[in-house]
C-alpha positions as CSV (number, residue, x, y, z in Angstrom):
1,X,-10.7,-13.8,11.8
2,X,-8.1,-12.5,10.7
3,X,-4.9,-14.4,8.6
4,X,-1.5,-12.4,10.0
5,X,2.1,-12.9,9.7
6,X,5.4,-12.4,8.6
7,X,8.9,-13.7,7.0
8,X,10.4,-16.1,8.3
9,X,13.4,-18.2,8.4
10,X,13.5,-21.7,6.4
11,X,16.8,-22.4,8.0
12,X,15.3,-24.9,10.4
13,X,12.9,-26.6,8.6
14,X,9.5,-26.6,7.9
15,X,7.4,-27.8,11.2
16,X,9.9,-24.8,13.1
17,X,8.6,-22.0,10.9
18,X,5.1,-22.8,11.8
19,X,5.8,-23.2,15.8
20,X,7.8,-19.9,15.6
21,X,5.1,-18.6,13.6
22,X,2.6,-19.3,16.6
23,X,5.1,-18.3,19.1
24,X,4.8,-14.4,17.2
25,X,1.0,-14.9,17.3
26,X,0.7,-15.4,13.9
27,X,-1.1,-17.8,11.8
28,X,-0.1,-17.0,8.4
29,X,3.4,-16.7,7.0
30,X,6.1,-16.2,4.1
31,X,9.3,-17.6,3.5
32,X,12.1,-18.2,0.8
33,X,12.4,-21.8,-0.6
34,X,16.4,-20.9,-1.4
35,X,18.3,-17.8,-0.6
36,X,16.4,-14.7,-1.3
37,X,19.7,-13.7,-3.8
38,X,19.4,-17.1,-5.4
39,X,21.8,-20.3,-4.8
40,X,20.2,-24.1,-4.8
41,X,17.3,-24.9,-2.3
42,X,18.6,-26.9,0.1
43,X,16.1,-30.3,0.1
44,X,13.2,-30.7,2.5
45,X,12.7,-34.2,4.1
46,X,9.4,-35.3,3.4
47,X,8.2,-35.7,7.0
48,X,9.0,-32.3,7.8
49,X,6.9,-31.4,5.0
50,X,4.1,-33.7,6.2
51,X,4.5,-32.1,9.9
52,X,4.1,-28.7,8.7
53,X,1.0,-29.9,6.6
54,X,-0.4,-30.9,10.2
55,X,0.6,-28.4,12.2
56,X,-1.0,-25.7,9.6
57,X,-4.1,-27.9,9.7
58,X,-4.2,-28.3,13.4
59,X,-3.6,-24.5,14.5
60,X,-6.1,-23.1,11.4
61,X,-3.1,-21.2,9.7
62,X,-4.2,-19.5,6.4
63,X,-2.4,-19.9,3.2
64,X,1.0,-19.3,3.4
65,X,2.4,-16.6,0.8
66,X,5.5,-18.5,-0.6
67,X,8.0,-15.3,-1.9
68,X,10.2,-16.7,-5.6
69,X,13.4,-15.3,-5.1
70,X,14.7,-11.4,-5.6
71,X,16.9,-12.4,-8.6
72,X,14.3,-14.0,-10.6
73,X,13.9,-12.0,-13.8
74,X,11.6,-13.8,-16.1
75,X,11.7,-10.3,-18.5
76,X,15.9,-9.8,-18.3
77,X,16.8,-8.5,-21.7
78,X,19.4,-11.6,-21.3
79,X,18.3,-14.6,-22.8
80,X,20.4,-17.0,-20.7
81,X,19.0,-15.0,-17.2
82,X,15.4,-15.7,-18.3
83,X,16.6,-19.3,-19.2
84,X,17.9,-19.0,-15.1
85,X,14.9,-17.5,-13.8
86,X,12.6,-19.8,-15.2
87,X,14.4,-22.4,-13.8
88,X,14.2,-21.0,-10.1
89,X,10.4,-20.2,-10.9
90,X,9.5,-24.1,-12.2
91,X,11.6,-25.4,-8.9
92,X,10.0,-23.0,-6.5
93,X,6.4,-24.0,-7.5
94,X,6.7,-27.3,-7.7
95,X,8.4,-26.9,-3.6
96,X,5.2,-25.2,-2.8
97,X,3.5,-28.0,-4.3
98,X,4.1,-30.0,-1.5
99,X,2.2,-28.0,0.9
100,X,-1.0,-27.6,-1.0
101,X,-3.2,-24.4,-1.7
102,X,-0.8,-22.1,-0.6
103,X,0.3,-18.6,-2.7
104,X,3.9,-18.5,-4.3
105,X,4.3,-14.3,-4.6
106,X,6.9,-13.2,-7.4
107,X,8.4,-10.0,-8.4
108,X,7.2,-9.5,-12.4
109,X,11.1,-8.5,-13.2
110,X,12.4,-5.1,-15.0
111,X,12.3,-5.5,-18.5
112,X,16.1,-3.7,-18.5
113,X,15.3,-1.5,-21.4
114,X,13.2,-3.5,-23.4
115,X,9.7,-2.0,-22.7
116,X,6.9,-3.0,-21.0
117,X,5.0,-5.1,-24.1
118,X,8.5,-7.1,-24.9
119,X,8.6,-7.7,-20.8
120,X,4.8,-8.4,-20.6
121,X,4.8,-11.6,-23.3
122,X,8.0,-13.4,-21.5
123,X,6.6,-12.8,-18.1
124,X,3.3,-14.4,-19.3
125,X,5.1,-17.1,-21.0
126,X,7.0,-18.0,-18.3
127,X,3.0,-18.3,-16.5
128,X,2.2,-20.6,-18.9
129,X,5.3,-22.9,-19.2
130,X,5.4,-23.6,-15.3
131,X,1.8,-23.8,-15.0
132,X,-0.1,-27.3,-15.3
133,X,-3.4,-29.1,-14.5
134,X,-3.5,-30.0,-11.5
135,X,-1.3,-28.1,-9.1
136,X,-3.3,-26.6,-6.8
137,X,-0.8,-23.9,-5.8
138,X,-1.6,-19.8,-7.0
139,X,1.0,-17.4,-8.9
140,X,0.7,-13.7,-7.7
141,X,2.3,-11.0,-9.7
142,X,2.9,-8.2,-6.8
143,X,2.9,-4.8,-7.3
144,X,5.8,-2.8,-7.6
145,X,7.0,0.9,-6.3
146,X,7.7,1.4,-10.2
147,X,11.8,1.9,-9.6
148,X,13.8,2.1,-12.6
149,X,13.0,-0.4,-15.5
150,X,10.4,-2.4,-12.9
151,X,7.0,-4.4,-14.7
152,X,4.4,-4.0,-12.4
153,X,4.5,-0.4,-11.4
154,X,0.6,0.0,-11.6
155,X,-2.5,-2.3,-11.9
156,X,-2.7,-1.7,-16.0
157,X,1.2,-3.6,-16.3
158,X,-0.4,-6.1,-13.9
159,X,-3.2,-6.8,-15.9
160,X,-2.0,-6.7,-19.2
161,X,0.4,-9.9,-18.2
162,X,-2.6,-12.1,-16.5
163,X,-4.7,-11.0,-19.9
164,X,-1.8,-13.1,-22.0
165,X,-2.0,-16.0,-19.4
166,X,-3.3,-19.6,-20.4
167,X,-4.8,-20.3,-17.0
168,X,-6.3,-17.2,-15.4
169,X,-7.8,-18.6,-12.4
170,X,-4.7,-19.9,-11.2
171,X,-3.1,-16.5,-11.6
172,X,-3.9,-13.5,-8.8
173,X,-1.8,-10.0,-7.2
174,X,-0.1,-9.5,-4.3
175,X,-0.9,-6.0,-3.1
176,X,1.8,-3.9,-1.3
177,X,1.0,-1.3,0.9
178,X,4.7,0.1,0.5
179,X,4.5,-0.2,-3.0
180,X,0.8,0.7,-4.2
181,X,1.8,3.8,-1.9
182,X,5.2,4.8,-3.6
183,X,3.9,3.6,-6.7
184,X,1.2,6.8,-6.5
185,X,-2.1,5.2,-5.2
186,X,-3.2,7.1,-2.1
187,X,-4.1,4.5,0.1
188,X,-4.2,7.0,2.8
189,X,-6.8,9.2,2.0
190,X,-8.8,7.5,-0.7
191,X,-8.5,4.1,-0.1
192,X,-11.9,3.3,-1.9
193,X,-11.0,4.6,-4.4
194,X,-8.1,2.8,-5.1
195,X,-9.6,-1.1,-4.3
196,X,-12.0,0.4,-7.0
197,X,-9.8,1.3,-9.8
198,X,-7.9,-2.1,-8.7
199,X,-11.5,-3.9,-9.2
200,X,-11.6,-1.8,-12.5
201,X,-8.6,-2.9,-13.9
202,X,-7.9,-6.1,-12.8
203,X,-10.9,-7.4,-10.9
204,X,-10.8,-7.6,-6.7
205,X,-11.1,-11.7,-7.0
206,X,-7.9,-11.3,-8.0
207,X,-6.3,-9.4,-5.0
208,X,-5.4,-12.1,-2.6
209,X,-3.0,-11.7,-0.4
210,X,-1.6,-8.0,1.4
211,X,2.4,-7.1,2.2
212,X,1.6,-4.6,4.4
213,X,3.9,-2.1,5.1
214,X,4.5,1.5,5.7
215,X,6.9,3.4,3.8
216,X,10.1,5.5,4.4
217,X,8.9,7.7,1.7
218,X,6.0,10.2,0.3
219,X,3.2,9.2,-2.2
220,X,4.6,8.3,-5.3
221,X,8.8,8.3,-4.7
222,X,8.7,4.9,-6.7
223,X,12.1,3.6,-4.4
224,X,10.4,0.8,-2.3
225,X,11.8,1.5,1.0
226,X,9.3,-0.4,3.6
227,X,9.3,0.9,7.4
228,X,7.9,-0.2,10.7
229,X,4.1,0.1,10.6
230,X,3.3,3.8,12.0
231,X,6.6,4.9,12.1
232,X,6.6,6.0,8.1
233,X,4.2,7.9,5.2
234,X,1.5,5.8,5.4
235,X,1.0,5.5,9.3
236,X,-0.8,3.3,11.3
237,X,-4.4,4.0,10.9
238,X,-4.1,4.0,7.2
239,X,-2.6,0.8,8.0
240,X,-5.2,-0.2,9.9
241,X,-8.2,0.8,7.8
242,X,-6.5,-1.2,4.8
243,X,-6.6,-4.8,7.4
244,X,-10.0,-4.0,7.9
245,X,-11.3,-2.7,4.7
246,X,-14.8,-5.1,4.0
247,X,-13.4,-6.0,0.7
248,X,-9.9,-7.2,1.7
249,X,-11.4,-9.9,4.9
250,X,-10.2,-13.6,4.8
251,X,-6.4,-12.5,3.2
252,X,-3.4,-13.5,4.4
253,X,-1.8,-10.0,5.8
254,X,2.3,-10.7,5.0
255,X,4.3,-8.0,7.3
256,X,7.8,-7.3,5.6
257,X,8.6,-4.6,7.7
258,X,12.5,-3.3,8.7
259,X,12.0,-5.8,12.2
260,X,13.1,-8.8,14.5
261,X,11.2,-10.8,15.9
262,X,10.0,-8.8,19.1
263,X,8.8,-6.1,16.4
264,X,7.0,-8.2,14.9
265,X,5.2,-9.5,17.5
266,X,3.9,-6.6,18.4
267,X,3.2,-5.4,15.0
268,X,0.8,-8.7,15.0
269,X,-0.5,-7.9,18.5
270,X,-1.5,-4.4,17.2
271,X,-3.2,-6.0,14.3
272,X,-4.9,-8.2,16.1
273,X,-6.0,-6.3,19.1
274,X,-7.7,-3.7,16.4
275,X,-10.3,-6.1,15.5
């Protein structure tokens, strides 16, 4: 089985994005707890919490990939941002808390000039201050395109911030097609290659959950521009070879591609028709 999805809206509640989720063919999904930009999350009534805990039980929906928002930037050379940002990071997992076992996905942050080392320690001790016995809910660091001042831009940054973290088992990687790709890893032609140096580096445990994407751009432009699958650099059977790569079964797929909902419908129909 495969666990496929996409974003989706929050703005009707919880229980709606699983039934629109179905209605896609999905059974896995993302969505923002608050405004992608930022703002206040807008409270969640407890049933509707309770009815999405059902309906994800009910219809065998894999674990959800919760995204923190864009402007989270737990390595801002600003004190008071990083102040902000853990804020949004400590509100945002203890949301996902209330649907447990599922993934909140972050952006590590660009460090803004500071370097990576600086950026490294406050991302990690941002980790640590959120994180407590208990929760049952995962933190994964995803993999950046490397544009501008990004943290993240390869699997080394990646694991040099869960090597600082307290409690490593409750840390993992969100792996990005878009971004791996742009980033310099050829997942086109030597995909094996790249799982192993990711195995190397960081360990494969530790890659759980895919945003899979294609990308508007060659190997290694570093500008995180995603694109409809097949239609960009990567192209569909790459794509494809990456869903069913032996190594990566029993992760939640996450589909951010440039669509509405008719495209991605079809993008899951594709997926799903190739097994």
């Amino acid at each position: 089985m495969i666990y496929i999805g996409n974003h989706v809206s929050v703005s009707d509640g919880y229980l709606a994005m699983g039934v629109g989720e179905s209605a896609l063919g999905g059974n896995t999904f993302a969505f923002f707890t608050r405004n992608p930009r930022g703002g206040t999350a807008k409270a969640v009534p407890q049933e509707d919490i309770d009815a999405l805990k059902d309906y994800l039980a009910r219809e065998n929906f894999g674990p959800l990939v919760v995204h923190a928002p864009y402007t989270m930037n737990l390595c801002s050379a600003k004190e008071d941002v990083r102040e902000f940002s853990l804020r949004f990071f400590a509100e945002d997992l203890a949301r996902v808390e209330q649907l447990p076992g599922q993934f909140l996905n972050f952006h590590p942050g660009s460090h803004l000039g500071q370097g990576y080392d600086v950026a490294s320690k406050q991302i990690a001790h941002a980790i640590n201050e959120v994180l407590k016995e208990g929760q049952t809910t995962t933190l994964l660091l995803e993999v950046m395109a490397g544009k501008g001042t990004e943290v993240g831009r390869n699997f080394q940054e990646i694991a040099g911030i869960i090597d600082q973290v307290d409690m490593k088992e409750r840390v993992g990687v969100c792996f990005d097609t878009c971004h791996v790709w742009e980033g310099g890893y050829d997942i086109v032609n030597d995909l094996d290659g790249v799982l192993k140096e990711f195995d190397e580096h960081i360990g494969i445990d530790k890659l759980m959950a895919v945003h899979l994407n294609d990308s508007k751009n060659p190997i290694g432009a570093h500008k995180d521009r995603h694109e409809k699958i097949g239609l960009g650099c990567i192209g569909k059977d790459a794509l494809l070879n990456v869903v069913h790569h032996p190594l990566l079964q029993g992760r939640p797929f996450i589909l951010e591609t440039p669509n509405d909902d008719a495209g991605y419908a079809a993008e899951i129909k594709l997926i799903k028709e190739s097994f």
